[in-house]
N, C-alpha and C positions, 0 to 999 in steps of 0.2 A: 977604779971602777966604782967603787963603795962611794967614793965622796962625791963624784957625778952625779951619781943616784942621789944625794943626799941634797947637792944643789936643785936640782930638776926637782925634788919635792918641795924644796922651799919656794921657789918661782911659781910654783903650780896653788899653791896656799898662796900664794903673793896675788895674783894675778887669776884670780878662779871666777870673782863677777864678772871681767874681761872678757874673758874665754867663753865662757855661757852666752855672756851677750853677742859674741860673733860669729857664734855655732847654730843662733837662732835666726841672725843675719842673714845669713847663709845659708841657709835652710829656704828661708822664707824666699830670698832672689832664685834659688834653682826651682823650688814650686811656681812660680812667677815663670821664668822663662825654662820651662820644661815641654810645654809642646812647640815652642820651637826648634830647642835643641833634638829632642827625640820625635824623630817622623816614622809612623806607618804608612805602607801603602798595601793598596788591597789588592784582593784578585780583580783581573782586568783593569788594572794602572798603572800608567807609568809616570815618571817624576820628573822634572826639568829644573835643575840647581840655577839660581840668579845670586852671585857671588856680589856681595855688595861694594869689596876693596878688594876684589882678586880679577876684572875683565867682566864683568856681568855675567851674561847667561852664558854657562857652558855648552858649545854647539855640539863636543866631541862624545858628550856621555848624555844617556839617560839611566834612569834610577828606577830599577825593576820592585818588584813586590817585594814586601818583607819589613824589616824595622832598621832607622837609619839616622846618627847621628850627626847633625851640619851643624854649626858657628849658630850663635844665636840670632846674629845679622844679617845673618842668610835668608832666603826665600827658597824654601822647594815647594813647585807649583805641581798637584798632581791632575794628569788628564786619565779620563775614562776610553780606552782604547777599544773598545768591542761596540758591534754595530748596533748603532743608535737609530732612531725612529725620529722623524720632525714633520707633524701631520700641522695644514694650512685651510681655513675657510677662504677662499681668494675669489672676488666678484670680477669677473671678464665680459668683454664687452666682443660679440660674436662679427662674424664680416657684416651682415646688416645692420650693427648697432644696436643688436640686443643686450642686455649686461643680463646675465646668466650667473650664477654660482657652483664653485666646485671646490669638492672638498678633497684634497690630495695628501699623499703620504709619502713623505723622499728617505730613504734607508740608506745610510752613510757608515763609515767607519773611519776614524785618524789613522794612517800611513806611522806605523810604531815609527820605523828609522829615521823620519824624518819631522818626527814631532818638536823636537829644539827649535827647526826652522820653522815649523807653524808658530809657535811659541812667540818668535822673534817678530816675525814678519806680521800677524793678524793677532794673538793674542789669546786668553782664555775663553773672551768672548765672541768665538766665530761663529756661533750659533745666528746671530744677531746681524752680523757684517760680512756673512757669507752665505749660511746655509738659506738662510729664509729667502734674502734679497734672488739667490738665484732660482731658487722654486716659482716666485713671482714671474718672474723672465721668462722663465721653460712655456711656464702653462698659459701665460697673456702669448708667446707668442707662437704657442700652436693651436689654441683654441680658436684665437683671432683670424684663422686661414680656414674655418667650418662655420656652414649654414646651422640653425638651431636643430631642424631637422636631421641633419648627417651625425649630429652630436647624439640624437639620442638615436639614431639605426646604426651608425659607423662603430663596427667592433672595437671596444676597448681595450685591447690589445693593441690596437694598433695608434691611439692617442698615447696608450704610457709608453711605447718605446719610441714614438717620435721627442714622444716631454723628456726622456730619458737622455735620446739624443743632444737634445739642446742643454740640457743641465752636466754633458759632460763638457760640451766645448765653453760653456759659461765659466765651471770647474776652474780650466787651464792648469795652469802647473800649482796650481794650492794642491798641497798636500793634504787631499781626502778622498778618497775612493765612494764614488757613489755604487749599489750595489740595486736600485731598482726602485722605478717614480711609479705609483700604486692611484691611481683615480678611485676614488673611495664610493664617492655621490658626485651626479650633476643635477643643477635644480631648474628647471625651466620658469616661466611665467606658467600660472595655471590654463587659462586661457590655450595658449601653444602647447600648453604639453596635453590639454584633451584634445586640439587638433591634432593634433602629431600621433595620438595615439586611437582614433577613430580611424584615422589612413592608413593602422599598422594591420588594424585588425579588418578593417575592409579586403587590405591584399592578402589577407592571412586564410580569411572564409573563400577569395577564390580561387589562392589555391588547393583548398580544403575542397572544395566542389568541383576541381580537377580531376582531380585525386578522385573521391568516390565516384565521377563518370567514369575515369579508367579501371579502376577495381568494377565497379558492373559489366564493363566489356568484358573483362574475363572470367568474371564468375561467371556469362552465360555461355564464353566459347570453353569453361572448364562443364558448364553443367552439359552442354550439348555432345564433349567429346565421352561425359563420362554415359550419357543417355545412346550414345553408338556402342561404347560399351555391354552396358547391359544388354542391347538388341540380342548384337553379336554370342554375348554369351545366353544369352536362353534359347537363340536358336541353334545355340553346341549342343545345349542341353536339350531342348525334345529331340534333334537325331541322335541322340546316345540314350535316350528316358526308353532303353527295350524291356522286354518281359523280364531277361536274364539277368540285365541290369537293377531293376526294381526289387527282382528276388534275392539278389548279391545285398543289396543294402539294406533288405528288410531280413535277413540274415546275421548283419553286423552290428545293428538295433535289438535284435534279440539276445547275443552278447550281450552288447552294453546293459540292455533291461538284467540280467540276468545276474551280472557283478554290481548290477547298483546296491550300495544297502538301502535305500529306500522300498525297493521292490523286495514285497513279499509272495506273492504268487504270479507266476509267470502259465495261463492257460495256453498251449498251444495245441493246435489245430489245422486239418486242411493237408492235399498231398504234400505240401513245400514242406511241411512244418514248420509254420511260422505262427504266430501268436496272434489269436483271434483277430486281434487290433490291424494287423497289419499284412492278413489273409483278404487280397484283393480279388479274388476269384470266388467268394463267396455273394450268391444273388440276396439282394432282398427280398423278405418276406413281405408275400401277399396282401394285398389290403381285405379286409372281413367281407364274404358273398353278400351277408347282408346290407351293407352300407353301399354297396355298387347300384348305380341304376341302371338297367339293362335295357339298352339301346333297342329300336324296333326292328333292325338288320338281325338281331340274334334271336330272337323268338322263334319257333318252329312255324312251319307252311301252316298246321291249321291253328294255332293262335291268330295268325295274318288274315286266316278268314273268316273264322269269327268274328274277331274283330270287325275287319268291313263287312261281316253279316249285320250286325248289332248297331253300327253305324250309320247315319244315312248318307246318300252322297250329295255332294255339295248342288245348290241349285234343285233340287228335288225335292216338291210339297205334298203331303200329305192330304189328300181331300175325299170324303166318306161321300158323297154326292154325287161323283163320277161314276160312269159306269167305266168295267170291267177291272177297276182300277185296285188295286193289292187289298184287302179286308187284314187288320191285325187280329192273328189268331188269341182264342180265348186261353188261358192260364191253365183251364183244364181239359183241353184236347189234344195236347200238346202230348206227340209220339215219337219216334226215332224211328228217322227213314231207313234203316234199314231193317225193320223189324224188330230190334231187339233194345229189352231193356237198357234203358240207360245205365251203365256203370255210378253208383253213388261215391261221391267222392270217401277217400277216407279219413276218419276220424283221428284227431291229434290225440299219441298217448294220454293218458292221465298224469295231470304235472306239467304238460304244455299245451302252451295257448297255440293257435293257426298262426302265428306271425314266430313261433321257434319251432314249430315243424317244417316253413318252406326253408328256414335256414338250413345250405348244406353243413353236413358236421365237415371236420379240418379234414380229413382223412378223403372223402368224397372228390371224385374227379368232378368237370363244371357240365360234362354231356351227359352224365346222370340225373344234375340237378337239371338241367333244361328239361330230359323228358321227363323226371318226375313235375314240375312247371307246369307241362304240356297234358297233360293230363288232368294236374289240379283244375284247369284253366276250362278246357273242352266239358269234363262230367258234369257241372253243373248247367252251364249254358244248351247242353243236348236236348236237356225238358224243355228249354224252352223256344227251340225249333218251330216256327208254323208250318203248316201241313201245306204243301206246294198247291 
């Protein structure tokens, strides 16, 4: 063992520029061809091995995420397997021969198990030789069967699942799962699309004024039933509005006044006892005797004649050149027919004028003050009686 050793360190002294040189060789070829030997694949990838001297593409494997060693001659191709997006500006020409613009969106996904045969059959470029060419198709040929006008009232809903329709049977047996064709924008000519859109809102305002004629019919068959209503119930209420009734709730009012804390004094008053307020059996007070003008029906008989003593009557002239005809007595012969001095009126205390002694005081009934009146009224005019 000693002298093995002993050889292998001479060969190694022998041969050590050699060595250096093909450990840098070598180094340098695996940095070189290191990302082909060494493959990643990521989340949502999978890998398809093309065997360059073993049968080409393998159809029986594909090659899941993770890190993976192949032949440096080798090819692993990796595809993105999760649902993809392929959005189209695509100019279509309508049944009239409009050419129109729409902007569409096809949402796809690669079929994992059968990604080798995609692989084999169309390639990594299907995008290109599959997906677009039959977006093209779907939508020229369902656009192509609408008026420009049904494009833009026709629910869209019901454009993406016809597009839908035809981008499956376009599909056929290629391994891709379409999962839903998406109409993003359609663009009209300006022109047509403010016709198009002046017709929408024309039919829009009549049935909007539909609409509000039938909402006024029944706001007036709601206001008319609610106006029977009310009738009905006010005339519940004056035949229940009795004496007993009125005192029942002006009872339950005084309650309530009584626990409010806002009410601080509660006056009550009246047989009910109810509270001034709402004591209905109380009369109004009087208006002031003085401020009444006392009608000619209420005067006493000899006020009445007086009066048309002092009066002349209507149609009747006075003329001093007539004979036997009335002479107005003089100022001082003037007597009382019946012999006796005239009563002189009486004098207003001291402290009131004649116009607050005819006033009756508050306490005075009103057939006091008439014959006190009736007197004021008489004593003075009795002087001045002519003598028959």
């Amino acid at each position: 063992m000693k002298q093995l050793y002993t050889k292998f360190r001479l060969m190694l002294r022998r041969n050590r520029v050699r060595l250096v040189c093909t450990g840098v060789i070598l180094t340098l070829i695996l940095a070189f061809l290191w990302p082909s030997i060494v493959i990643t694949i990521r989340p949502g990838e999978l890998g398809v091995l093309y065997s360059r001297f073993f049968g080409g593409t393998q159809l029986d494997r594909s090659y899941n995420e993770g890190l993976h060693i192949i032949q440096p001659w080798d090819i692993l191709y990796i595809y993105d397997v999760r649902i993809q997006e392929e959005t189209q500006n695509i100019d279509v020409l309508t049944v009239d021969g409009l050419t129109i613009n729409v902007q569409v969106s096809l949402r796809f996904q690669i079929i994992r198990d059968r990604l080798p045969t995609l692989h084999q059959d169309i390639g990594p470029n299907f995008r290109n030789k599959v997906i677009i060419p039959i977006m093209n198709s779907a939508v020229r040929q369902t656009i192509g069967n609408y008026r420009p006008d049904d494009l833009y009232s026709t629910a869209r809903q019901e454009l993406q699942d016809q597009m839908l329709v035809d981008a499956v049977e376009e599909m056929g047996r290629i391994p891709i799962l379409i999962h839903g064709f998406v109409v993003k924008s359609i663009t009209l000519p300006e022109v047509l699309r403010k016709a198009i859109e002046d017709k929408l809102v024309a039919e829009q305002n009549y049935l909007r004024y539909n609409y509000l004629l039938l909402e006024a019919k029944q706001e007036a068959k709601r206001k008319a039933i609610e106006g029977e209503g009310i009738q009905m119930y006010q005339s519940l209420v004056n035949k229940n509005m009795t004496p007993n009734f009125l005192r029942y709730e002006g009872i339950r009012a005084t309650k309530e006044l009584a626990a409010s804390p806002n009410a601080k004094i509660v006056v009550v008053g009246g047989k009910d006892g109810l509270p001034l307020i709402l004591n209905t059996e109380s009369q109004p007070a009087p208006a002031p005797a003085g401020k009444e003008q006392a009608s000619p029906d209420a005067l006493p008989d000899a006020a009445k004649a007086q009066t048309a003593a002092t009066t002349p009557e209507a149609g009747t002239t006075q003329d001093t050149g007539t004979p036997g005809a009335a002479q107005p007595a003089k100022p001082g012969s003037a007597k009382a027919t019946d012999g006796k001095t005239p009563e002189q009126p009486k004098q207003p205390e001291q402290g009131k004028t004649q116009q607050d002694a005819n006033l009756p005081p508050s306490d005075e009934s009103v057939m006091e003050f008439i014959k006190r009146l009736d007197k004021t009224l008489l004593a003075p005019n009795a002087a001045k009686t002519p003598k028959p």
